[in-house]
RONU-879337 format. One line per field, with one value per residue (C-alpha): residue number from 0; residue in one letter; x, y, z. Coordinates in pm, whole numbers. Example, Ala and Ser with C-alpha at 12.3 -4.5 7.8 and 13.67 -1.06 7.14 Angstrom:
<sites>
nr <- 0, 1
rest <- a, s
east <- 1230, 1367
north <- -450, -106
up <- 780, 714
</sites>
This chain:
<sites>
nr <- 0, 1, 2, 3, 4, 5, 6, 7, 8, 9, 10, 11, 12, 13, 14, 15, 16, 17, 18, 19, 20, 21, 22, 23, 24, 25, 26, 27, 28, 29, 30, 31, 32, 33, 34, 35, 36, 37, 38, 39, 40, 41, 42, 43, 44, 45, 46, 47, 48, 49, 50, 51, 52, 53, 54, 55, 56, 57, 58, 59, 60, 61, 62, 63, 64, 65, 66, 67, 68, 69, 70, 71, 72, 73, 74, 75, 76, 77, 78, 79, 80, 81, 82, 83, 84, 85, 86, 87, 88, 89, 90, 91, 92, 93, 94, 95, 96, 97, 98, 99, 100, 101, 102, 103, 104, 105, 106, 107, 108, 109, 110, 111, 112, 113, 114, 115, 116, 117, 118, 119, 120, 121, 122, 123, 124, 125, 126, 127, 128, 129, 130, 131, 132, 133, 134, 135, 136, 137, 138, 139, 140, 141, 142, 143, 144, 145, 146, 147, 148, 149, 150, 151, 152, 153, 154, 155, 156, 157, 158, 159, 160, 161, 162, 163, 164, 165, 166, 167, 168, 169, 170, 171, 172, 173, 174, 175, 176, 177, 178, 179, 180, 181, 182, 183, 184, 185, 186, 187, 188, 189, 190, 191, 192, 193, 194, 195, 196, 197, 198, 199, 200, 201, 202, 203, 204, 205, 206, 207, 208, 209, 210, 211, 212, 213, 214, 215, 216, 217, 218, 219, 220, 221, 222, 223, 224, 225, 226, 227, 228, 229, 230, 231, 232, 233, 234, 235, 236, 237, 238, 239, 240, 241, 242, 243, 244, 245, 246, 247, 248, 249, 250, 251, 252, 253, 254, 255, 256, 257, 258, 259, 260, 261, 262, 263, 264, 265, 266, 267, 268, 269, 270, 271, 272, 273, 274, 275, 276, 277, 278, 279, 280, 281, 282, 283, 284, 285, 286, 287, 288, 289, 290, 291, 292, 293, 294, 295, 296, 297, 298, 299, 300, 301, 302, 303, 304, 305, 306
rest <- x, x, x, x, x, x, x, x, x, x, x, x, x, x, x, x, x, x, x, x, x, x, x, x, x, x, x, x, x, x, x, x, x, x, x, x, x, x, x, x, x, x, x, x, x, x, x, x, x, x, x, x, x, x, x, x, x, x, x, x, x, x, x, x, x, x, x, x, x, x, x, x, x, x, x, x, x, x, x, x, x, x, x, x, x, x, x, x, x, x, x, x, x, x, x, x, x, x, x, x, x, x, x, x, x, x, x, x, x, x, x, x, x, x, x, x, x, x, x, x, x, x, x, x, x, x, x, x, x, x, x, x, x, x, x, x, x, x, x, x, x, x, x, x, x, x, x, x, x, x, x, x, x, x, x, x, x, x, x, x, x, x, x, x, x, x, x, x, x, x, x, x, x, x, x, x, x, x, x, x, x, x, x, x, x, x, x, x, x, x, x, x, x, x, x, x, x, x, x, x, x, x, x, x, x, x, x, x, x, x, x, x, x, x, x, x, x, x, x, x, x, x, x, x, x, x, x, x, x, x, x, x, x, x, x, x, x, x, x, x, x, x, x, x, x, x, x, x, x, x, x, x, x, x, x, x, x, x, x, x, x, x, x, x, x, x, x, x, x, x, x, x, x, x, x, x, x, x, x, x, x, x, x, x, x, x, x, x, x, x, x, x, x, x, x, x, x, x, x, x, x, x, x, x, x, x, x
east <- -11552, -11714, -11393, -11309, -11696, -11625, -11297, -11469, -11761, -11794, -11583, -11833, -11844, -11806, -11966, -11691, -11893, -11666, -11816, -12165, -12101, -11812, -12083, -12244, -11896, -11811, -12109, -12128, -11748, -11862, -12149, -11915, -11671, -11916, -12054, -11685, -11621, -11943, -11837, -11484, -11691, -11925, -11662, -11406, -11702, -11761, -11402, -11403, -11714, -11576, -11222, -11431, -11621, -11307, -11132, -11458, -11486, -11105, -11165, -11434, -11235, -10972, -11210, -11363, -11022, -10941, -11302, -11237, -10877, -11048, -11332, -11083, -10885, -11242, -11325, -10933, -10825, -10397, -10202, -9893, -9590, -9308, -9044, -8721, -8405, -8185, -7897, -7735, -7487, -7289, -7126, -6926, -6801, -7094, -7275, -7581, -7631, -7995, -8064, -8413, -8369, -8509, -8245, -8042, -7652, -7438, -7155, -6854, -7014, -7091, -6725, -6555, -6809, -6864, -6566, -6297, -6344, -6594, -6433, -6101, -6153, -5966, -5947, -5701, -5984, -6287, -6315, -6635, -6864, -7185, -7484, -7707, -7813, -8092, -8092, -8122, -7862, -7518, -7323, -7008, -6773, -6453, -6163, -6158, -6382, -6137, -6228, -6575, -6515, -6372, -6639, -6907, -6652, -6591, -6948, -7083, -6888, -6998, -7382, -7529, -7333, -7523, -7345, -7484, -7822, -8035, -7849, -7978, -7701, -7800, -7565, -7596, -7369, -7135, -6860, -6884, -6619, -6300, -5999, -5868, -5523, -5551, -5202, -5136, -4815, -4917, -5019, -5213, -5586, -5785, -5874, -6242, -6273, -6125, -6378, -6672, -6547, -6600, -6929, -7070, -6974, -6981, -7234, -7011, -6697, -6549, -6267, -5933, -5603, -5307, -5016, -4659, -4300, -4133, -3921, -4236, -4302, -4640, -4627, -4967, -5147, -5468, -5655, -5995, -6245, -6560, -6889, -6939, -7279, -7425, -7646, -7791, -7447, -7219, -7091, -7007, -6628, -6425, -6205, -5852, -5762, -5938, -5941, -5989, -5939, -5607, -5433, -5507, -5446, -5449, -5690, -5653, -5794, -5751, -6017, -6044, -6106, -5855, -6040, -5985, -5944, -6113, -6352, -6380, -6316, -6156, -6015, -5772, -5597, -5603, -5214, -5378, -5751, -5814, -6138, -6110, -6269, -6345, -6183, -6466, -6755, -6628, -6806, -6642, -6643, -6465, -6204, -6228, -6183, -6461, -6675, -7003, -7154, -7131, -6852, -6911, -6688, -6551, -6557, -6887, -7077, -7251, -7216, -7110, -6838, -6501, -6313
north <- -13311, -13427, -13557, -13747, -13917, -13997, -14163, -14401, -14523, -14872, -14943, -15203, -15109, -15408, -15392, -15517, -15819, -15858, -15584, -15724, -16098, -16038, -15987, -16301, -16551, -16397, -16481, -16865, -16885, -16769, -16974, -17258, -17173, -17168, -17468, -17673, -17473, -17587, -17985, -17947, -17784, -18096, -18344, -18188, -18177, -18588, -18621, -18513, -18640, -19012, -18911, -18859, -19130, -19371, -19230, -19288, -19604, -19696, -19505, -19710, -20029, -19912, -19872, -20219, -20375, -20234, -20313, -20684, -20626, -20468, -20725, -20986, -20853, -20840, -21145, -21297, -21375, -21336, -21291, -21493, -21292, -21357, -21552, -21420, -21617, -21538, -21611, -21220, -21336, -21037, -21132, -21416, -21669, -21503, -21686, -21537, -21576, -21549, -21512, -21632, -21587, -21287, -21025, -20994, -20955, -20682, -20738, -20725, -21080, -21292, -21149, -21258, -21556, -21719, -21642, -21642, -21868, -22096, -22109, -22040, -21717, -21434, -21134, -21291, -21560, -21305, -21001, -20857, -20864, -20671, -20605, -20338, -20203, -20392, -20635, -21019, -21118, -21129, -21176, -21307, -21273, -21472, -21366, -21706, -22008, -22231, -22027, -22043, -22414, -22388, -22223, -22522, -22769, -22674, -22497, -22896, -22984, -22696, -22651, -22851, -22630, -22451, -22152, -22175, -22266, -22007, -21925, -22000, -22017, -21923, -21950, -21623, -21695, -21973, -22018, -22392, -22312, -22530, -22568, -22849, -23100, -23465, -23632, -24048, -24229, -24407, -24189, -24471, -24338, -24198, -23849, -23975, -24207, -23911, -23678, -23979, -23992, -23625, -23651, -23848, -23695, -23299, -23019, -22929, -23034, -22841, -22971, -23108, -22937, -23180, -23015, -22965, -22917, -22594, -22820, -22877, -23244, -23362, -23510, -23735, -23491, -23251, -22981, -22891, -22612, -22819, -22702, -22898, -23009, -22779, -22954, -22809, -22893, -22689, -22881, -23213, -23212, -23477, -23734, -23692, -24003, -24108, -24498, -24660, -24940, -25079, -24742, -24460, -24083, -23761, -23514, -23159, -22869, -22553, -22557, -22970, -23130, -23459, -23733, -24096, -24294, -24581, -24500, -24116, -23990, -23646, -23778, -23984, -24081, -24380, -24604, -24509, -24653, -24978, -25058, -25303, -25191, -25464, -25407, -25615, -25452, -25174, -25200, -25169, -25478, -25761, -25861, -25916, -26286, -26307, -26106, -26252, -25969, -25923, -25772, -25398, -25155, -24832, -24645, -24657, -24808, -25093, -25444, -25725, -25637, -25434, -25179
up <- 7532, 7259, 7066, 7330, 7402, 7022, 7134, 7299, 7124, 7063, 7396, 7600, 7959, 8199, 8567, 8817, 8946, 9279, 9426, 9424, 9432, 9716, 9990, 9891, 9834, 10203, 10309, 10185, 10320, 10651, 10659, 10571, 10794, 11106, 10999, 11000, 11351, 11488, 11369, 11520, 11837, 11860, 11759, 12049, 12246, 12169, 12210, 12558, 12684, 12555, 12720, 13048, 12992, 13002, 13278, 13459, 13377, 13460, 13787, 13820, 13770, 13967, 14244, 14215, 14201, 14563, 14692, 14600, 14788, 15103, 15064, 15075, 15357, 15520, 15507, 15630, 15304, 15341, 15000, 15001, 14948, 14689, 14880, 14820, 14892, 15134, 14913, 14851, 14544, 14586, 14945, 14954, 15280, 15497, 15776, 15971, 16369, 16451, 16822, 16965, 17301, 17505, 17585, 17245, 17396, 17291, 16937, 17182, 17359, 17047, 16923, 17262, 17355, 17081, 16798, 16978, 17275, 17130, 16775, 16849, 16554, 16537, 16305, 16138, 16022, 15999, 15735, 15949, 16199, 16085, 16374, 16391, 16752, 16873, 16544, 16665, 16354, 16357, 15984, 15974, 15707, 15619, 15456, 15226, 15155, 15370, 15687, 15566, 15607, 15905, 16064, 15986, 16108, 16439, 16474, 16411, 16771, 16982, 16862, 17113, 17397, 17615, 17518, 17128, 17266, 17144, 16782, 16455, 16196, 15872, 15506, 15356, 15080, 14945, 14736, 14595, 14347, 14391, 14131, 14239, 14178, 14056, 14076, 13984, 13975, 13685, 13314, 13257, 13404, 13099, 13159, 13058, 13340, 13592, 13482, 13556, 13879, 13928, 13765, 14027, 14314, 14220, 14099, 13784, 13646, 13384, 13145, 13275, 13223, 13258, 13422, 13307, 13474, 13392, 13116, 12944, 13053, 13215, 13518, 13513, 13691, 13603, 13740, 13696, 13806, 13982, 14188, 14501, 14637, 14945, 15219, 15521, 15730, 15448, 15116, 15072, 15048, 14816, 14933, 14985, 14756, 14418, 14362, 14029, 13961, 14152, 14124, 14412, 14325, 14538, 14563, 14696, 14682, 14941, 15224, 15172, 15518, 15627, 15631, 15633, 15303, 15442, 15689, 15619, 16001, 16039, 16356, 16223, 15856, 15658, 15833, 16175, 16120, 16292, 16061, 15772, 15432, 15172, 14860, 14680, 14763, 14968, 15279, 15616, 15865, 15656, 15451, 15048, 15102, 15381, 15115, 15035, 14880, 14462, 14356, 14268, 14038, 14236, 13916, 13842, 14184, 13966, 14080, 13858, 13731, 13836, 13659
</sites>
């Protein structure tokens, strides 16, 4: 025992400091750690007081934005509402019956009454008849733009018939788009001065195309894609001839009403019209030679000059 006491004289003895300063290092951690807990505690704490806060005070706002609506609905104030048109761009040739009499007649009477006997329509003419039960309107819908036509034609003799009396005809839709055919007998009209004269009396023109034979020569013609005008009575239709200058052409398109070259009429055409149109001014009622008006261009409606 004593040899080996020997062995180790000399040898400093070191205290293992953990086990006396551990108590105290877990002791600042925990009071550390309860000290960051008790932030995050009051800051969570803060955090959802202020959340509360603001959803009281939007609820609050909310609130006060529908007292001022009841208030204002108390005291007869009426909010105007968005008007939409009645234009549905996804039907096309459609007309609307509205009836405002008292007892609203049955699909099977406006079908019979009106469309067929009144119109002279048949199913040949008409892609559908919608009507709901009990509904006062009545939509009609073409199988072309021509019949479309048609319909506003003839409907503009019989609307002051008793029969038509208590209808309201509405356009639902319209198809204004026309491709129509220019044709001269002379190539000398410049295209330009065509595409004025389709300026002034259309929506849109688009670009003329002149036309060729099957051999590959043109034959003084054009067509062109154009966008008529609408009114309340349907569009406003193009003449059957184009004048400028001296030289007439010929206009067509399909669905184009007949009408007279001089007078306009649909009753009659231009060799069977018994009016005289002045080719100076173009007025109706007197000859060029009895003219005593200034002379006016028929290209470009200005007077003064002629084309």
């Amino acid at each position: 025992m004593e040899s080996e006491i020997n062995e180790f004289e000399g040898i400093e003895v070191l205290e293992w400091s953990c086990v006396s300063l551990a108590p105290e290092k877990n002791e600042e951690k925990t009071e550390s750690v309860e000290k960051e807990v008790e932030k995050e505690k009051g800051d969570t704490s803060k955090g959802l007081t202020s959340n509360i806060t603001d959803k009281a005070q939007k609820k609050s706002l909310y609130s006060e934005v529908l007292k001022g609506k009841e208030g204002g609905k108390r005291n007869g104030e009426k909010k105007e509402r968005p008007s939409y048109s009645r234009y549905d761009h996804r039907r096309r040739n459609v007309v609307r019956l509205h009836y405002t009499g008292e007892n609203i007649p049955d699909r099977d009477v406006v079908g019979k009454e009106l469309l067929i006997n009144s119109l002279w329509f048949t199913p040949l003419h008409i892609f559908a008849l919608i009507h709901v039960s009990g509904s006062r309107d009545y939509d009609i819908s073409f199988r072309n733009a021509a019949f479309l036509d048609m319909f506003w034609a003839r409907y503009e003799e019989v609307k002051n018939n008793e029969l038509w009396k208590d209808f309201v005809v509405i356009k639902i839709s319209e198809n204004s788009n026309r491709y129509i055919t220019i044709l001269f007998k002379t190539e000398a009209i410049p295209s330009l001065d065509i595409s004025f004269w389709l300026r002034t009396r259309c929506k849109e023109v688009g670009n003329l195309k002149p036309i060729f034979d099957r051999n590959g020569f043109w034959n003084g013609g054009y067509n062109v894609a154009i966008k008529l005008y609408s009114t309340d009575k349907g569009l406003a239709h193009l003449p059957n001839f184009i004048t400028i200058g001296n030289d007439r052409g010929f206009l067509f398109y399909p669905g184009q009403p007949k009408v007279c070259h001089k007078c306009g009429s649909g009753r009659h055409f231009g060799a069977d019209c018994t009016k005289v149109c002045c080719a100076r001014c173009g007025q109706v009622g007197h000859f060029a030679r009895d003219c005593k008006k200034e002379i006016k261009c028929n290209l470009c409606g200005e007077e003064g000059h002629i084309y």
